[in-house]
N, C-alpha and C positions, 0 to 999 in steps of 0.2 A: 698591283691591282690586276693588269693579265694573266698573271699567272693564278691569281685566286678565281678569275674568269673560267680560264682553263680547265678547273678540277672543278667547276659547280655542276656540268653533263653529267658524271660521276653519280650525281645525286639528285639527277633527273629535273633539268634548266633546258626551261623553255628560251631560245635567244628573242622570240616577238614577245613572248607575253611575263617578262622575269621568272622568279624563282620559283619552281613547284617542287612537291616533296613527292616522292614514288612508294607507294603503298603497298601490300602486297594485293591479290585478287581478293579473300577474304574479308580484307578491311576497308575496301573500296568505296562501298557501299556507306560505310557511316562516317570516313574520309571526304567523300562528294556532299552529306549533307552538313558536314561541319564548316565545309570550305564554300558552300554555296552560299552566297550574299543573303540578306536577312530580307524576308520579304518576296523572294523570288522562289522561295520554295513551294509546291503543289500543297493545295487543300489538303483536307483528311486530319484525320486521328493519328494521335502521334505513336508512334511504334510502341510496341511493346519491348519492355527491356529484357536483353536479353541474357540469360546463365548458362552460360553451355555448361553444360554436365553436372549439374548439381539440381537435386529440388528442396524446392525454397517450403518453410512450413511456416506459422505466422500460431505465436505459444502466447497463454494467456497468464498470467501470474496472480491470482487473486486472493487478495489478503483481506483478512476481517480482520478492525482495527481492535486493539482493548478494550473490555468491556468497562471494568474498574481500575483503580489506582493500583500501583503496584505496592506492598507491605514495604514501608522503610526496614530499611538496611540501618548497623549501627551507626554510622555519622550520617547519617539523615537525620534518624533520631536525635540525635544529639544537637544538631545543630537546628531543629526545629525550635528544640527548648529553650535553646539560647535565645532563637528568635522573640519568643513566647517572652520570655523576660527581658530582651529591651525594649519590646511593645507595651507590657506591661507599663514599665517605670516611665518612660516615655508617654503615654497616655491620660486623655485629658476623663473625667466621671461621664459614665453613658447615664441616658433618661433615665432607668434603672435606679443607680446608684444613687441621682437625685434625688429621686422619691422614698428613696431607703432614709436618706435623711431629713427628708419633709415630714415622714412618718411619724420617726423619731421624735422632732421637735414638738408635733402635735401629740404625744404622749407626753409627753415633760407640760405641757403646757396645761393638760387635764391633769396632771399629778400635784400642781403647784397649788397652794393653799389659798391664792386670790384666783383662780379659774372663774371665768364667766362664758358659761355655754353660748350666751347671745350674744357674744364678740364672733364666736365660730361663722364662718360662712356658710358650710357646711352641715348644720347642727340641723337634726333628723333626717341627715338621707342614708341613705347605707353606705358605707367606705368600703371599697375594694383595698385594702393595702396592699403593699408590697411584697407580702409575706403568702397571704392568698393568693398574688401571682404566682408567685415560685413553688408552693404545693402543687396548681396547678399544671405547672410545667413539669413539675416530680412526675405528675402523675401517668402524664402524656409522656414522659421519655419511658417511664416503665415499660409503658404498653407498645412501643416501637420495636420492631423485632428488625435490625438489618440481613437483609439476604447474606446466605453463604457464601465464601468465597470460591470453599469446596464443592463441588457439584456434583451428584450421581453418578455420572460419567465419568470424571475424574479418580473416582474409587474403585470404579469399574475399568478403568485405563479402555473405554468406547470411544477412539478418536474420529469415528464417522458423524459423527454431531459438531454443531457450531458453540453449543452449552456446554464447554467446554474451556480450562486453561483462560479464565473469564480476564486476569491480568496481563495475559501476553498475547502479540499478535498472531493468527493464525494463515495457513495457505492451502489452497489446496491441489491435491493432487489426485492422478486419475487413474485404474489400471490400465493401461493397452495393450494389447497383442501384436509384437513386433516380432516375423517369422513365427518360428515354435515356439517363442517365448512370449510371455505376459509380465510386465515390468511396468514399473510406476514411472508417471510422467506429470509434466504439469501439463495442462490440457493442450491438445494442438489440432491443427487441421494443414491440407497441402493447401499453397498457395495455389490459386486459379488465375488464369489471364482477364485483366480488366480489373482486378483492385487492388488496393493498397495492402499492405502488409498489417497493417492495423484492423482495418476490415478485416482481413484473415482473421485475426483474431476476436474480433468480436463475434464472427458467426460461429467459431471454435465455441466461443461462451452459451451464444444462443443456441448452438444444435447440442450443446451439451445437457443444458438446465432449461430452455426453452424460456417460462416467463416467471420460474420459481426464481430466479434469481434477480436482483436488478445490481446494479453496478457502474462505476463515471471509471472511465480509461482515462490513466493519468500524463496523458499526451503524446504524440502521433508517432514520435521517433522510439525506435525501441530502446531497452534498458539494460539488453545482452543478447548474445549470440553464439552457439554452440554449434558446430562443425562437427562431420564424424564420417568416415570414408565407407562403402559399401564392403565385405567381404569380398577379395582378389575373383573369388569363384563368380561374381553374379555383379563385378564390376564393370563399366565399360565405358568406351570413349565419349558416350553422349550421356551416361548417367554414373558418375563417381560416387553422389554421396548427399548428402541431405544438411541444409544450412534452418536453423533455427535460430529467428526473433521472439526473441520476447518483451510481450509488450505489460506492464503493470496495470491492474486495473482495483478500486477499492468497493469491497463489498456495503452498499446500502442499507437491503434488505435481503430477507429471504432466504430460504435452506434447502438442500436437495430434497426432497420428498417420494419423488418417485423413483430413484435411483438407486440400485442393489447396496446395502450398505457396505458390503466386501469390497467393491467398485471404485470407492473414493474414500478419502480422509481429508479430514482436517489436522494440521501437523502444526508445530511450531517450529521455528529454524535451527532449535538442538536436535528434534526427530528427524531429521529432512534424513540424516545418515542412516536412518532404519531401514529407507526405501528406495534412495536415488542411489545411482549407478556411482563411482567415483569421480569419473571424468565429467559427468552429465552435474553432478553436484556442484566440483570446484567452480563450475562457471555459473551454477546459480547464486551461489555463495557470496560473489562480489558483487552482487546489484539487489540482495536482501541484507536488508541493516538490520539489525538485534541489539534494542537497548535494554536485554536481560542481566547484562554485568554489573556484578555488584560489587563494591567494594566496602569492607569491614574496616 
């Protein structure tokens, strides 16, 4: 036990007050308030957290969910129909069918050679049968025309519209001017002192689309993160390189209107490779799901 006494100075051993750990000068400062008892620390706002050498950006990821069903695939089909026929056979006669056979009986029952009209309960009022339903219903399905699936813009391959690809999820994406270059982004903004990284994001959405767009962020922790280091030439020890959050957020309402159509797309997660960088991709690529796969 002396000799373990011995070697604790080493590592910086108070002999009145036991064991303290020695810091360097940089880290003193959030060493003192880690180690300073709970409650005895000064008022005030809590620090700002700090990144040496890196800025922080806070990316918004905004998906417009399907509009329609997706067209069955051959074993969906199939196994629909299966379904369709053990429901079938399994199945007790709807109102419907009832009446198809009330019909019936009261026809055999006027065709029969003792009929007496004044037994009828019914006898002068007008009968709707069954049959007059189902013309009627003929008639009404004719005249129903369902919407395309195909859409103007889809023929046109116009991916700056939301009327668009009306089966599969959409995202969108922005152009921005990074250096000399102009490259596609999901939307982002820099992180500023005093908010959350989420905020970041939202005000990226609101100074983007303003109040054309409405949208519910799909909660406060982000969903990925993509790193990427400054050019050697215009690097330095207080600024390396730029960290981005991205936060999910799903479209309600609403469509660009007053934004250049060149500016922005609406993509699907097979397009995303038309326009994202490769590095900037792989990482979006893990926190967008695609349940476009289809199996025959």
């Amino acid at each position: 036990m002396a000799a373990a006494l011995r070697r604790l100075p080493a590592l910086g051993v108070s002999a009145s007050r036991g064991v303290s750990v020695s810091v360097s000068a940089s880290a003193a400062p959030a060493a003192r308030a880690l180690l300073q008892p709970e409650g005895s620390r000064g008022p005030g706002p809590e620090p700002e957290p700090a990144v040496s050498g890196w800025q922080l950006c806070g990316a918004v990821c905004l998906q417009r969910a399907a509009v329609v069903s997706r067209e069955r695939n051959g074993m969906e089909s199939a196994f629909t129909r299966l379904l369709e026929q053990m429901e079938l056979e399994k199945s007790l006669y709807s109102d419907h069918e009832l009446r198809v056979f009330e019909d019936e009986e009261r026809i055999r029952r006027r065709q029969a050679n003792n009929y007496d009209s004044d037994e009828e309960e019914d006898a002068g009022q007008d009968i709707v049968t069954s049959q007059d339903l189902e013309d009627l219903w003929e008639q009404k399905l004719r005249q129903f025309k369902p919407a395309a699936r195909v859409q103007e813009a889809d023929k046109r391959n116009d991916r700056s519209t939301l009327n668009r690809r009306l089966d599969e999820k959409l995202l969108l994406l922005v152009k921005e001017k990074v250096g000399d270059e102009e490259i596609w982004l999901l939307p982002q903004s820099y992180w500023t002192p005093g908010e959350t990284m989420r905020q970041t994001a939202e005000r990226t959405l609101s100074t983007l689309a303003g109040n054309e767009l409405q949208a519910v962020f799909m909660g406060n922790a982000p969903t990925g993160v993509y790193k990427y280091k400054y050019p050697r030439a215009i690097r330095t020890s207080s600024n390396v390189g730029t960290k981005v959050f991205f936060f999910k957020a799903l479209l309600i309402n609403g469509d660009l209107q007053t934004r250049k159509k060149e500016d922005h797309m609406w993509v699907t997660k097979s397009e995303l490779k038309d326009y994202l960088k490769p590095n900037y991709l792989k990482q979006v690529n893990r926190f967008i799901f695609d349940s476009s796969t289809t199996y025959v």
